[in-house]
N, CA, C and O atoms as a MOPAC input file, in Angstrom:
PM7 MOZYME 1SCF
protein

 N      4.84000 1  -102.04000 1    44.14700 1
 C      4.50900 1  -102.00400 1    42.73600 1
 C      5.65700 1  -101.34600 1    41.98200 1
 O      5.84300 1  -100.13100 1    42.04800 1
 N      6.39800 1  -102.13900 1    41.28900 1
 C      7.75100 1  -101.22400 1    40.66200 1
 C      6.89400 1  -100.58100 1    38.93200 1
 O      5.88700 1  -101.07800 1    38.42800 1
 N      7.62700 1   -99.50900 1    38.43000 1
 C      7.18000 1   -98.89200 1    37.63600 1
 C      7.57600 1   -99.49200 1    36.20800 1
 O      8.62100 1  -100.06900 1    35.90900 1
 N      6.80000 1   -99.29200 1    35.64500 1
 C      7.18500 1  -100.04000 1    34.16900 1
 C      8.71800 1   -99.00200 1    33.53200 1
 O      8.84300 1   -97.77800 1    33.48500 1
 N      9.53700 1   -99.93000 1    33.18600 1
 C     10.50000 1   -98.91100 1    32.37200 1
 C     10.24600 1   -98.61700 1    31.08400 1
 O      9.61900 1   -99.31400 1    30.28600 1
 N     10.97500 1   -97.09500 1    30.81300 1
 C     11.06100 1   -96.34900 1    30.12300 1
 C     11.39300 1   -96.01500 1    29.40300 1
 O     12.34100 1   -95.23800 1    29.52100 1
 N     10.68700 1   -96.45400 1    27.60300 1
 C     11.58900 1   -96.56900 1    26.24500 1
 C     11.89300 1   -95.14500 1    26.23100 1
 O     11.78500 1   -94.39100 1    27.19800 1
 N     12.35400 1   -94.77700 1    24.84200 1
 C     12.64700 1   -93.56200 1    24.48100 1
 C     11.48200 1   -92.57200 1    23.97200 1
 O     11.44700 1   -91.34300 1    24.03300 1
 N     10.56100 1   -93.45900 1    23.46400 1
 C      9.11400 1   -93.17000 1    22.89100 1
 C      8.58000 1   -92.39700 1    24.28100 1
 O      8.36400 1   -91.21000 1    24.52700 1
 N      8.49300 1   -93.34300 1    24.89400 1
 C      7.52100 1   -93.18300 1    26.91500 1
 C      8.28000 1   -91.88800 1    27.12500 1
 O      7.57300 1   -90.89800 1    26.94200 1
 N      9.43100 1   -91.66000 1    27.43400 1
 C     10.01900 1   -90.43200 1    27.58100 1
 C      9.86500 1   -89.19300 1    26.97900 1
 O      9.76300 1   -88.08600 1    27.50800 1
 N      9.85800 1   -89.61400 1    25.42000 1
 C      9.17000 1   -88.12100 1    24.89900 1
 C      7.88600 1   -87.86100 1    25.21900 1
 O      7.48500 1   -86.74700 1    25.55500 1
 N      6.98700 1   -89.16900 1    25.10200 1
 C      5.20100 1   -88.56400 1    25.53400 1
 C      5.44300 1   -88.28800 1    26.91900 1
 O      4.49300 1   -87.52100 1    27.07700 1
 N      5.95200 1   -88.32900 1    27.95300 1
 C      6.02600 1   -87.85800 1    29.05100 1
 C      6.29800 1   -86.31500 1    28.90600 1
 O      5.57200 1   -85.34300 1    29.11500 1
 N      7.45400 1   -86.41800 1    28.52300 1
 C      8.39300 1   -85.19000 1    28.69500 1
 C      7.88500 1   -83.93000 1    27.58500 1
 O      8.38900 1   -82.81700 1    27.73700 1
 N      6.91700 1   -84.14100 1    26.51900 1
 C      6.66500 1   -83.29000 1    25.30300 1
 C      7.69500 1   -83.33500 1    24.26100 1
 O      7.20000 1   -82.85300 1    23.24200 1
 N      8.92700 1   -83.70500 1    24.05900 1
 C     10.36400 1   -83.52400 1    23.47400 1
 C      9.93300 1   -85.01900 1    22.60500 1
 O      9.36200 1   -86.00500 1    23.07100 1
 N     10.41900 1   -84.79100 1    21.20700 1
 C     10.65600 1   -85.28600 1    20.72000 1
 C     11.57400 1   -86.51500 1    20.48100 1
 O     12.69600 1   -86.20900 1    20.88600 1
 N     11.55700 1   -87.79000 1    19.98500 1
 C     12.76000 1   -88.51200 1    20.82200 1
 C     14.29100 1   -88.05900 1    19.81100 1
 O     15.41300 1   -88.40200 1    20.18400 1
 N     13.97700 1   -87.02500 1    18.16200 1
 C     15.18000 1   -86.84400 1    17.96100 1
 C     16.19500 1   -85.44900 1    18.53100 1
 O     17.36700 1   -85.10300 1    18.38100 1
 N     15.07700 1   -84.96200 1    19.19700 1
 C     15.62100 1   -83.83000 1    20.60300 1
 C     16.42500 1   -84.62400 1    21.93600 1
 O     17.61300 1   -84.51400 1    22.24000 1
 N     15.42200 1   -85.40700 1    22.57600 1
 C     16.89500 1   -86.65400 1    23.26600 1
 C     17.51800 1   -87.08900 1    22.67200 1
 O     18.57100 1   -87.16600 1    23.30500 1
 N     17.69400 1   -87.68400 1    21.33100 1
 C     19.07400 1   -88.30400 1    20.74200 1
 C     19.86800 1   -87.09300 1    20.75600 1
 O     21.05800 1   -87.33200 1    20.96500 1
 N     19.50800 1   -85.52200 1    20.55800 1
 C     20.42900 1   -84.69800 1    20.38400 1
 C     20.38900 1   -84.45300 1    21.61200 1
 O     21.41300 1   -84.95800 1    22.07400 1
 N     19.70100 1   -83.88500 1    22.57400 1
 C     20.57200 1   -83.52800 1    24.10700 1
 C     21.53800 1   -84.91500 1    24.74600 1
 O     22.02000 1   -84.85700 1    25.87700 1
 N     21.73000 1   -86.15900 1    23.82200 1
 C     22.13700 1   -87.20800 1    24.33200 1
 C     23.73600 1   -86.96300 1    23.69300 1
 O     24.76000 1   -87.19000 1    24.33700 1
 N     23.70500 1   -86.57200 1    22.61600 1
 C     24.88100 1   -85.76700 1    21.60100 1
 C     25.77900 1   -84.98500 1    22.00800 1
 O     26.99100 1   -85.01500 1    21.79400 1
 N     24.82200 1   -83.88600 1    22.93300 1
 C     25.58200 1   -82.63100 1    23.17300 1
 C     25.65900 1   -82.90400 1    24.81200 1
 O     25.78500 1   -81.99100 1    25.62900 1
 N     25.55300 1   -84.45400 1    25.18800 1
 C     25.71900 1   -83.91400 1    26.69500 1
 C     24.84200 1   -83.51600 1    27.63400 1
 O     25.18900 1   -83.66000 1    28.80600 1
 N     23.49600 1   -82.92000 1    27.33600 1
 C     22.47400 1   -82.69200 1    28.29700 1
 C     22.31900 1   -83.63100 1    29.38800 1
 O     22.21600 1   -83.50000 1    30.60800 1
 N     22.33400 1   -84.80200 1    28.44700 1
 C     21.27900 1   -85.89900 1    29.35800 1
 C     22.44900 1   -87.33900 1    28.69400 1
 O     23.10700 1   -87.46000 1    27.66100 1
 N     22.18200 1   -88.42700 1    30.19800 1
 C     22.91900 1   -89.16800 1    29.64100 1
 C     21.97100 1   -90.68200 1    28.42200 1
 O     20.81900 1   -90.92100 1    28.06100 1
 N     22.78300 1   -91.04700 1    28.30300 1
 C     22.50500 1   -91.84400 1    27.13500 1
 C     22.84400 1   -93.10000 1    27.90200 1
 O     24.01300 1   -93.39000 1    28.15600 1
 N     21.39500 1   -94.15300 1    28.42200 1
 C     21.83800 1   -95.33100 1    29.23500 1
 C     22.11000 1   -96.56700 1    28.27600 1
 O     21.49300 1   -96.86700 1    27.25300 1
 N     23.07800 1   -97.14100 1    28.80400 1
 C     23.13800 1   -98.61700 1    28.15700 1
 C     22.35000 1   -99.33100 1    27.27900 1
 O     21.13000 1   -99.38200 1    27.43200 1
 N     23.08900 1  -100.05100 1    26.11300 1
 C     21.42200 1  -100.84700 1    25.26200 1
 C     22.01300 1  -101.99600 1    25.73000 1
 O     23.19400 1  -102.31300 1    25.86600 1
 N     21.29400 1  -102.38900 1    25.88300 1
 C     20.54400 1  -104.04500 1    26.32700 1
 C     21.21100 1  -104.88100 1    24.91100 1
 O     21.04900 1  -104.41000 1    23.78500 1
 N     21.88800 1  -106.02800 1    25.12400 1
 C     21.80900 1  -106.89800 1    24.08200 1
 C     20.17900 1  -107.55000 1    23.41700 1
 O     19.80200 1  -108.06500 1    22.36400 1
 N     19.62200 1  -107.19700 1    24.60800 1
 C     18.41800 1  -108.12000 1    24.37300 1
 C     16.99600 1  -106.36200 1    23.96900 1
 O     15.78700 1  -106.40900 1    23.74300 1
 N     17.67700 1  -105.47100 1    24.03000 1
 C     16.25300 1  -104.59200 1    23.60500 1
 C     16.76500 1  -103.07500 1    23.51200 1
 O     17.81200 1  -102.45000 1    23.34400 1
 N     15.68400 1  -102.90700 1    23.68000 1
 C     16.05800 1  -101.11500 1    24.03700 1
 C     16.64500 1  -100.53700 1    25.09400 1
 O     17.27700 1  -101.12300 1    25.97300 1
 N     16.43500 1   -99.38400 1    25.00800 1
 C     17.58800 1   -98.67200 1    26.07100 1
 C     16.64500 1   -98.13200 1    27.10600 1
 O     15.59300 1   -97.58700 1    26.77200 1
 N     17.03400 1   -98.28600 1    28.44400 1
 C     15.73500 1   -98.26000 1    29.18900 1
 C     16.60300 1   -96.89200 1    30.24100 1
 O     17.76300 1   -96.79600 1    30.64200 1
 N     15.21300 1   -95.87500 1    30.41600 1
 C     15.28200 1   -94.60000 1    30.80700 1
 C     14.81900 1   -94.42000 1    31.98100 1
 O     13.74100 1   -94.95700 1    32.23500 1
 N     15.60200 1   -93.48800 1    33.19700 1
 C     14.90600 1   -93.25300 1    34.17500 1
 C     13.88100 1   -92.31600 1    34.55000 1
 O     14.08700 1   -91.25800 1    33.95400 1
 N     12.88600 1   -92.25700 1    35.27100 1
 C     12.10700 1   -90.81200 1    35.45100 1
 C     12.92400 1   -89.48900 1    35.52000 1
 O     12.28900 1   -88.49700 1    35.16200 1
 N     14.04100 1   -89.31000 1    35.86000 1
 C     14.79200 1   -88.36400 1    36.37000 1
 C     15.16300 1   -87.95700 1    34.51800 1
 O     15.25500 1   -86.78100 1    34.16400 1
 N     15.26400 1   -88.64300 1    33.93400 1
 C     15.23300 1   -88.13400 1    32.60800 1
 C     13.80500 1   -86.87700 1    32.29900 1
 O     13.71300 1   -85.66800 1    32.08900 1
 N     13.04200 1   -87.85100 1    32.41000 1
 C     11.41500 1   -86.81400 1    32.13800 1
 C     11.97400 1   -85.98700 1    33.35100 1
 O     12.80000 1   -85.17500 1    32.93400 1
 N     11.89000 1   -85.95400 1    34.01400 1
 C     12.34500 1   -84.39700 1    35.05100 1
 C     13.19600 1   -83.16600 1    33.98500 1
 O     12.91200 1   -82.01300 1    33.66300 1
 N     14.33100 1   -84.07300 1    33.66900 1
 C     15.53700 1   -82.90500 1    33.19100 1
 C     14.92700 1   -82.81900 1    31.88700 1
 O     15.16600 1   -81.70100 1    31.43200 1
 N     14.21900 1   -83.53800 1    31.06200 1
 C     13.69900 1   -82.93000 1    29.63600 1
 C     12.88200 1   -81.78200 1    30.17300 1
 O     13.12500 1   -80.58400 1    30.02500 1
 N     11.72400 1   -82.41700 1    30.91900 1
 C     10.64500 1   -80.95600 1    31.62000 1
 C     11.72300 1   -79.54800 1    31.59500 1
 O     11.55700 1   -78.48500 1    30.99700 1
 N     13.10300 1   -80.07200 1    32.65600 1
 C     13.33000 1   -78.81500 1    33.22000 1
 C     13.95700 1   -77.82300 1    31.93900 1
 O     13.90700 1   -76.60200 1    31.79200 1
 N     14.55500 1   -78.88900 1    31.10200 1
 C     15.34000 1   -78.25100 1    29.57700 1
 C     14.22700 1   -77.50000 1    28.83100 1
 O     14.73000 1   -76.46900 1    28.38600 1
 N     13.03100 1   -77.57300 1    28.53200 1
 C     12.22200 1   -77.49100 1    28.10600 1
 C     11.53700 1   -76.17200 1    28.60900 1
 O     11.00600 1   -75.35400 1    27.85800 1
 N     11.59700 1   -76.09100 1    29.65600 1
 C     10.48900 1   -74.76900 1    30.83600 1
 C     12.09500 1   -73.72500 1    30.77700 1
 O     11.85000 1   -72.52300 1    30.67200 1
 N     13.58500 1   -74.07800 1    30.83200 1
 C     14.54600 1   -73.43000 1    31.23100 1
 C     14.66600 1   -72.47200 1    29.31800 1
 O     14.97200 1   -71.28000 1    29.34200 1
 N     14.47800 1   -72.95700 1    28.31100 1
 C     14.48300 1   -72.74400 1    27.04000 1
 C     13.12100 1   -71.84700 1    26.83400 1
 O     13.26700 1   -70.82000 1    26.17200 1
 N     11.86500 1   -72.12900 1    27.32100 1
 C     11.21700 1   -70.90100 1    27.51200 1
 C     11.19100 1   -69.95600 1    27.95800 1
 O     10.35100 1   -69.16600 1    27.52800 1
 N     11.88800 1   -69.62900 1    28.80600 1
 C     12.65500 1   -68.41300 1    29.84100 1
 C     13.22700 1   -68.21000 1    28.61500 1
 O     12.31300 1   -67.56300 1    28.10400 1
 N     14.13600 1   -68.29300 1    27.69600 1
 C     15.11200 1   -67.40300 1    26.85500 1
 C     16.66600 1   -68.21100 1    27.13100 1
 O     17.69100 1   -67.91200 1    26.51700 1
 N     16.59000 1   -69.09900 1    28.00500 1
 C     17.89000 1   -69.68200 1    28.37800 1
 C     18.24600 1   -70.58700 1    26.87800 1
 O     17.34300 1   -71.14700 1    26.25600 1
 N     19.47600 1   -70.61300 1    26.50100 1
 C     20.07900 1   -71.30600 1    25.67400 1
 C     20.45700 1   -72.92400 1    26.21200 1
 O     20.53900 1   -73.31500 1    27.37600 1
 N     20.60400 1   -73.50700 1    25.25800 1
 C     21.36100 1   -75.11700 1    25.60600 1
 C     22.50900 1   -74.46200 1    26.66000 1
 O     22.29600 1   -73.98100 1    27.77300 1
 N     23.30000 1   -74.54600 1    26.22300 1
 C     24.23200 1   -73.89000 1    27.06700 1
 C     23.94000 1   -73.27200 1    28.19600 1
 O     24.80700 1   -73.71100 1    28.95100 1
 N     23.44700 1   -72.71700 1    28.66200 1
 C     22.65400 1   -72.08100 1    29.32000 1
 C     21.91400 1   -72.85300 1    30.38300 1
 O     21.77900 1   -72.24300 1    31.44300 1
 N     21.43500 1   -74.00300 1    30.32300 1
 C     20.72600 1   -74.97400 1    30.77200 1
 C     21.75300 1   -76.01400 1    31.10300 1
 O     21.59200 1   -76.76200 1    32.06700 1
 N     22.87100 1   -76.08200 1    30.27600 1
 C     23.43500 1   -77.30000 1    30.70400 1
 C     24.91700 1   -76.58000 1    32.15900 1
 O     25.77000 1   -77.27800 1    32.70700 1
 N     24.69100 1   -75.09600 1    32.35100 1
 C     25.14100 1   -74.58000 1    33.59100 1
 C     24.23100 1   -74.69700 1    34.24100 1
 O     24.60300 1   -74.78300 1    35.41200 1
 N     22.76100 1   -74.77600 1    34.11700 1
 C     21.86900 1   -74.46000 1    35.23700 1
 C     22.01400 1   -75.79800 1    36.02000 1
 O     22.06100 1   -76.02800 1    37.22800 1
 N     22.06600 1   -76.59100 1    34.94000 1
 C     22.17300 1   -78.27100 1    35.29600 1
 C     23.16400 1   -78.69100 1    36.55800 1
 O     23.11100 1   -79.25200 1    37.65300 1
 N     24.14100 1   -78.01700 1    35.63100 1
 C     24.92600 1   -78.07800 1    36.90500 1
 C     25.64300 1   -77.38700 1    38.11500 1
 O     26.74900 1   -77.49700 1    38.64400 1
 N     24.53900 1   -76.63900 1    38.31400 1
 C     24.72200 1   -75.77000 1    39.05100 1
 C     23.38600 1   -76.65300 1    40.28800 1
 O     23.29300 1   -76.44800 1    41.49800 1
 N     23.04000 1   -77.03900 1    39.94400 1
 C     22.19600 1   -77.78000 1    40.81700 1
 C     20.94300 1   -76.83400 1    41.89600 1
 O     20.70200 1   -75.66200 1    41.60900 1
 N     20.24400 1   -77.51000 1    43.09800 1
 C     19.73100 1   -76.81500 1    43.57300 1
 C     20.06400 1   -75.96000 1    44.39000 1
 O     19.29000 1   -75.09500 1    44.80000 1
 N     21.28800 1   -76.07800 1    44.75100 1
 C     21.79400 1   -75.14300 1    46.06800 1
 C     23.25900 1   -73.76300 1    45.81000 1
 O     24.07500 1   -73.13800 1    46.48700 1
 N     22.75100 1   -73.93900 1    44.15900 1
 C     23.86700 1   -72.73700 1    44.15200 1
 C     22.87200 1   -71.35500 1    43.83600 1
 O     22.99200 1   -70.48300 1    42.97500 1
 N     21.97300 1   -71.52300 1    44.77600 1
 C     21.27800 1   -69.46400 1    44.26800 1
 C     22.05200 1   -68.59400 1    43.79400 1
 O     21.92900 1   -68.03300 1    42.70500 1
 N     22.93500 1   -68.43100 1    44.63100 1
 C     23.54300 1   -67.29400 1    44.03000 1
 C     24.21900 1   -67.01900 1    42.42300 1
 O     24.10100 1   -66.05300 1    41.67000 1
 N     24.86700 1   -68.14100 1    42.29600 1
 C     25.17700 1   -68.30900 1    40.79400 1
 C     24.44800 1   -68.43400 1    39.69300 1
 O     24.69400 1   -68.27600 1    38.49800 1
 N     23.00300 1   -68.91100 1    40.62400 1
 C     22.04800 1   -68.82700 1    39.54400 1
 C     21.21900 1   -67.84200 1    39.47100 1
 O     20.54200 1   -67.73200 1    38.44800 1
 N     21.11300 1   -67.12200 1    40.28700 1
 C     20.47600 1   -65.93400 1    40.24300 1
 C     21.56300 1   -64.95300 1    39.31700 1
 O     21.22000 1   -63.94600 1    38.69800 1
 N     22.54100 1   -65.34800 1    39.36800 1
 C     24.07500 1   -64.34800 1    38.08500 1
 C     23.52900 1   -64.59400 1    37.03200 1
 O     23.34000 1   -63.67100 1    36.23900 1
 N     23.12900 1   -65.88200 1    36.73400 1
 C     23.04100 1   -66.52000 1    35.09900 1
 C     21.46800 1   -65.86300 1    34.90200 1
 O     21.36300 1   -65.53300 1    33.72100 1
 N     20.38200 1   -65.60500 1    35.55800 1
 C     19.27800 1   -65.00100 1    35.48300 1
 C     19.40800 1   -64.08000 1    35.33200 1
 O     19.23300 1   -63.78000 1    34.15100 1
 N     19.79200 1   -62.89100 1    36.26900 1
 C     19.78600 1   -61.89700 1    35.79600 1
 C     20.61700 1   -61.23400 1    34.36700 1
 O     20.30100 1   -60.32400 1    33.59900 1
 N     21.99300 1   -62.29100 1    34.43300 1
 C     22.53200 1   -62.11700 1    33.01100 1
 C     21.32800 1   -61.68700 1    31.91300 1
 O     21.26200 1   -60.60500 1    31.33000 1
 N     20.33100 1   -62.89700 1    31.77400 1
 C     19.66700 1   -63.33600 1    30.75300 1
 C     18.55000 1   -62.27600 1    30.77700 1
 O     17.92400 1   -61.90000 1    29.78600 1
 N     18.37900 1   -61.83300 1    32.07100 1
 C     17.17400 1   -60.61500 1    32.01600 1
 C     17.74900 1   -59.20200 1    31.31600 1
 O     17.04900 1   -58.38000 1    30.72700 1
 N     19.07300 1   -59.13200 1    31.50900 1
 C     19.57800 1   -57.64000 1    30.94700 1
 C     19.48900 1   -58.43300 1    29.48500 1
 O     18.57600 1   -57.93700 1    28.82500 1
 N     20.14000 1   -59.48100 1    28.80100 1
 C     19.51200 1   -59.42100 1    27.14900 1
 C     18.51900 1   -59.37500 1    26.71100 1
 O     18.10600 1   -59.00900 1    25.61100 1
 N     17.97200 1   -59.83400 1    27.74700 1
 C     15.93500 1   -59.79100 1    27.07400 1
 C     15.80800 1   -58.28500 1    26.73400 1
 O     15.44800 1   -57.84400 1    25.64200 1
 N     16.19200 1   -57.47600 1    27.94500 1
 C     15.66700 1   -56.25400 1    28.24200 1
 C     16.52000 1   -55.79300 1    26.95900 1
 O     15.77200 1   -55.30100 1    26.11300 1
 N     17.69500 1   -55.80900 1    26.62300 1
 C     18.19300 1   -55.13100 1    25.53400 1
 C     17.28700 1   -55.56900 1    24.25600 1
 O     16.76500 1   -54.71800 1    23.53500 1
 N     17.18000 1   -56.61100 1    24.09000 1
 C     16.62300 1   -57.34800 1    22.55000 1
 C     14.95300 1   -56.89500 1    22.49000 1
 O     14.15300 1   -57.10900 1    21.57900 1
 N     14.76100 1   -56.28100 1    23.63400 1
 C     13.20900 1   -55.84300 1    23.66900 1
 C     13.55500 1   -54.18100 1    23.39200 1
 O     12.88200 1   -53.40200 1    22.71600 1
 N     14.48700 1   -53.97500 1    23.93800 1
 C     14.82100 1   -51.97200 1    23.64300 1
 C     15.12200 1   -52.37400 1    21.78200 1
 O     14.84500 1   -51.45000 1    21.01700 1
 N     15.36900 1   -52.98100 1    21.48500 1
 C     15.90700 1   -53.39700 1    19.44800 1
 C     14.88500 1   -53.66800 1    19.04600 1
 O     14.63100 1   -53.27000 1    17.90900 1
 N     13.90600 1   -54.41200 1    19.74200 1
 C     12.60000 1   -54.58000 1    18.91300 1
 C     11.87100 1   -53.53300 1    18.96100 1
 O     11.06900 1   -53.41200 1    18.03500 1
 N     11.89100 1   -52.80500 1    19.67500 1
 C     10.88100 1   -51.79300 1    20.07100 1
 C     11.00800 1   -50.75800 1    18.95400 1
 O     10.08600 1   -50.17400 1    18.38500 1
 N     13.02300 1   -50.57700 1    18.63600 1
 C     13.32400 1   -49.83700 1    17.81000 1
 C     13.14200 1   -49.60300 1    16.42500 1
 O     13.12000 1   -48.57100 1    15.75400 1
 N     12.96000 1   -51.36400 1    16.03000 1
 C     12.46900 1   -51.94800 1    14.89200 1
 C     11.62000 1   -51.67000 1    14.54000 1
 O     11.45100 1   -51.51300 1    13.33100 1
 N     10.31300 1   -51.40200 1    15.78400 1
 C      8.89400 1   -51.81200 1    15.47800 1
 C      8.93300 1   -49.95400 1    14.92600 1
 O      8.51600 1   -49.82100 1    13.77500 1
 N      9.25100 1   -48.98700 1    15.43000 1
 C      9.05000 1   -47.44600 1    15.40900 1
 C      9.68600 1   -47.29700 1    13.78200 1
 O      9.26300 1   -46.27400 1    13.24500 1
 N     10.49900 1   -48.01500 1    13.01500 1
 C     10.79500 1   -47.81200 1    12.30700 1
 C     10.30500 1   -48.27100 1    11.33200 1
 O     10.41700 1   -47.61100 1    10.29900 1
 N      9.50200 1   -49.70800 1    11.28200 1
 C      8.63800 1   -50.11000 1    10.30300 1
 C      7.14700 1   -49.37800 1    10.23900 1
 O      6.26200 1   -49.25700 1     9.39200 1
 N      7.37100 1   -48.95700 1    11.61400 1
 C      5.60700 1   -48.05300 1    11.61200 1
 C      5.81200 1   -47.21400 1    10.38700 1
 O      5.12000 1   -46.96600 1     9.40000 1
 N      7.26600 1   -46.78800 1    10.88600 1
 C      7.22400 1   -45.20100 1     9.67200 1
 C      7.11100 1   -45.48100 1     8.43800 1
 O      6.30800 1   -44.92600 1     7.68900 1
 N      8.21100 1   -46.71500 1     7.97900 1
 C      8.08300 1   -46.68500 1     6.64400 1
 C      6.73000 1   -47.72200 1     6.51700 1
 O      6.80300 1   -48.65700 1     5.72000 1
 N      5.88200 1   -47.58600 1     7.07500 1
 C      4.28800 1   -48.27600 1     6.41900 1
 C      3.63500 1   -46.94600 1     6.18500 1
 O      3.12800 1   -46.70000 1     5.09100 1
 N      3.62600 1   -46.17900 1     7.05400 1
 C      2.91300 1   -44.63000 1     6.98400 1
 C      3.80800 1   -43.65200 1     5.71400 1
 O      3.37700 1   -42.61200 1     5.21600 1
 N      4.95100 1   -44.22600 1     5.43000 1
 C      5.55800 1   -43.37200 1     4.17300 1
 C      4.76500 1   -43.93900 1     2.77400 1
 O      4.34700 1   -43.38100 1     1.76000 1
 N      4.78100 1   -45.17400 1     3.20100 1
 C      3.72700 1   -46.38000 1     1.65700 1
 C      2.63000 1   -45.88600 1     1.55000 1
 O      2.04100 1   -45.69600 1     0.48600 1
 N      2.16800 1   -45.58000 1     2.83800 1
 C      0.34800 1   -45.35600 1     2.75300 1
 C      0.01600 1   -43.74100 1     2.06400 1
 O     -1.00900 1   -43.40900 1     1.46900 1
 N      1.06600 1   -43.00500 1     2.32000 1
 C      1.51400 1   -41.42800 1     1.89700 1
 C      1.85100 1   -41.40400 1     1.00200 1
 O      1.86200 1   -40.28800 1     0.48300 1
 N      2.40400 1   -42.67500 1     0.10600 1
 C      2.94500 1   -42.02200 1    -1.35400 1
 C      2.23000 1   -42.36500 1    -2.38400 1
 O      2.14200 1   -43.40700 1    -3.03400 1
 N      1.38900 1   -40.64800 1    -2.48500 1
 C      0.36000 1   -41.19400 1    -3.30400 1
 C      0.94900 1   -41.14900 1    -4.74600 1
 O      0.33600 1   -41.79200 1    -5.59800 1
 N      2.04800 1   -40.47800 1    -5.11400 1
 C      2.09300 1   -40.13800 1    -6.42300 1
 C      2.76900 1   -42.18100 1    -6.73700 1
 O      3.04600 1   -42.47700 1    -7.89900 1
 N      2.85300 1   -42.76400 1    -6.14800 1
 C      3.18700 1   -44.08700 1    -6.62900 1
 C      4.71800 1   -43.95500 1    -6.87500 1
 O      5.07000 1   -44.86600 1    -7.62500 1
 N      5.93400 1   -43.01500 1    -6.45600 1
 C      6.96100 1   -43.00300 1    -7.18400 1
 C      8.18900 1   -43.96500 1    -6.14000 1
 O      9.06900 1   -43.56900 1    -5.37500 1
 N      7.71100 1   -45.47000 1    -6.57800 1
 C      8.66400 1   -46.40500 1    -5.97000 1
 C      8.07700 1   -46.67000 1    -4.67400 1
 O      7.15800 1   -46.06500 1    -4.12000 1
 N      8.58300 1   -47.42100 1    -4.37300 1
 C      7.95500 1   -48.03400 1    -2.93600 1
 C      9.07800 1   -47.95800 1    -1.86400 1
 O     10.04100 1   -48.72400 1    -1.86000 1
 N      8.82800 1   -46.74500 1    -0.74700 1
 C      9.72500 1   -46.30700 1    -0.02200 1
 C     10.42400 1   -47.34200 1     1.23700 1
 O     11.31300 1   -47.12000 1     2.05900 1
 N      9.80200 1   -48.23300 1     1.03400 1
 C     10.18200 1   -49.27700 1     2.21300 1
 C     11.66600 1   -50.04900 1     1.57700 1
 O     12.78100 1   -50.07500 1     2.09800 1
 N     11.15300 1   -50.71500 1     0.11500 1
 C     12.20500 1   -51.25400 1    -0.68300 1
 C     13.36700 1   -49.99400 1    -1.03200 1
 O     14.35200 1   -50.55500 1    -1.51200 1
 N     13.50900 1   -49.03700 1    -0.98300 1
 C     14.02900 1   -47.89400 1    -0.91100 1
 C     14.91800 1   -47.76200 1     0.28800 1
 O     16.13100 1   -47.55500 1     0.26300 1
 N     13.97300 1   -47.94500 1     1.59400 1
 C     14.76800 1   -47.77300 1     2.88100 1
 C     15.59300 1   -48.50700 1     2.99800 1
 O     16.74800 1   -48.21200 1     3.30700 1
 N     15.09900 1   -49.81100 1     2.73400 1
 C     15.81500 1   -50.72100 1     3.21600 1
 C     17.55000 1   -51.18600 1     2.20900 1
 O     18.58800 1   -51.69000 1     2.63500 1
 N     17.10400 1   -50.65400 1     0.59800 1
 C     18.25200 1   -50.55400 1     0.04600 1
 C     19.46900 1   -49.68200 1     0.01100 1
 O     20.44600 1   -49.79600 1    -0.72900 1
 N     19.20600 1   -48.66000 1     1.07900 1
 C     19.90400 1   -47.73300 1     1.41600 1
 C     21.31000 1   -48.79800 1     2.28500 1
 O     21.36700 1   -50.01200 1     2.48100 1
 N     21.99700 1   -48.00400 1     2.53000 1
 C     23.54000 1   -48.52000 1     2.98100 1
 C     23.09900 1   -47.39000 1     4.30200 1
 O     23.88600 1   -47.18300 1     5.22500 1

């Protein structure tokens, strides 16, 4: 039983991705861009829906395009290099989570300075934040 082929439409409802997200990973190189047919559309392999899936699950991790298009090719048998590019990506998380955290301690305050100023004189947040 051979499988029906695979417009660009079939590929995004497979894959969740939009088909002007494959025209752009087709742009930048992700994924290749197969032949058009004089006679129709451009017909896609499953291994496409694989690498959209994997672009897709690799971008929820925090991985960038870039990022994905090393994982790509780094294939299945380079662990070690990919375990470099992981843990890379775990020390920015971990930093961009120590900045949010910092963020968050600092908007607490200036909400508790708003909620404190009773005499009404200006609003200390628009204040903070116009500071240099």
């Amino acid at each position: 039983m051979s499988k029906k082929p695979l417009t660009i439409n079939e590929v995004a409802k497979k894959s969740g991705v939009g088909v002007e997200t494959i025209r752009y990973y087709q742009r930048i190189g992700l994924i290749e861009k197969p032949e058009k047919p004089l006679s129709g559309y451009r017909i896609y392999s499953e291994g496409i829906v694989s690498r959209l899936v994997f672009i897709q699950r690799a971008k929820e991790l925090g991985f960038s395009l870039a990022d994905c298009a090393n994982l790509l090719a780094l294939g299945d048998g380079r662990c070690t290099e990919t375990k470099e590019l992981a843990a890379h990506k775990l020390e920015v998380i971990k930093s961009k989570l120590h900045d949010l955290q910092a963020i968050s301690g600092t908007l607490e305050k200036l909400i508790q300075s708003c909620e404190s100023n009773s005499a009404h004189q200006g609003c200390p947040i628009i204040t903070a934040i116009s500071k240099k």
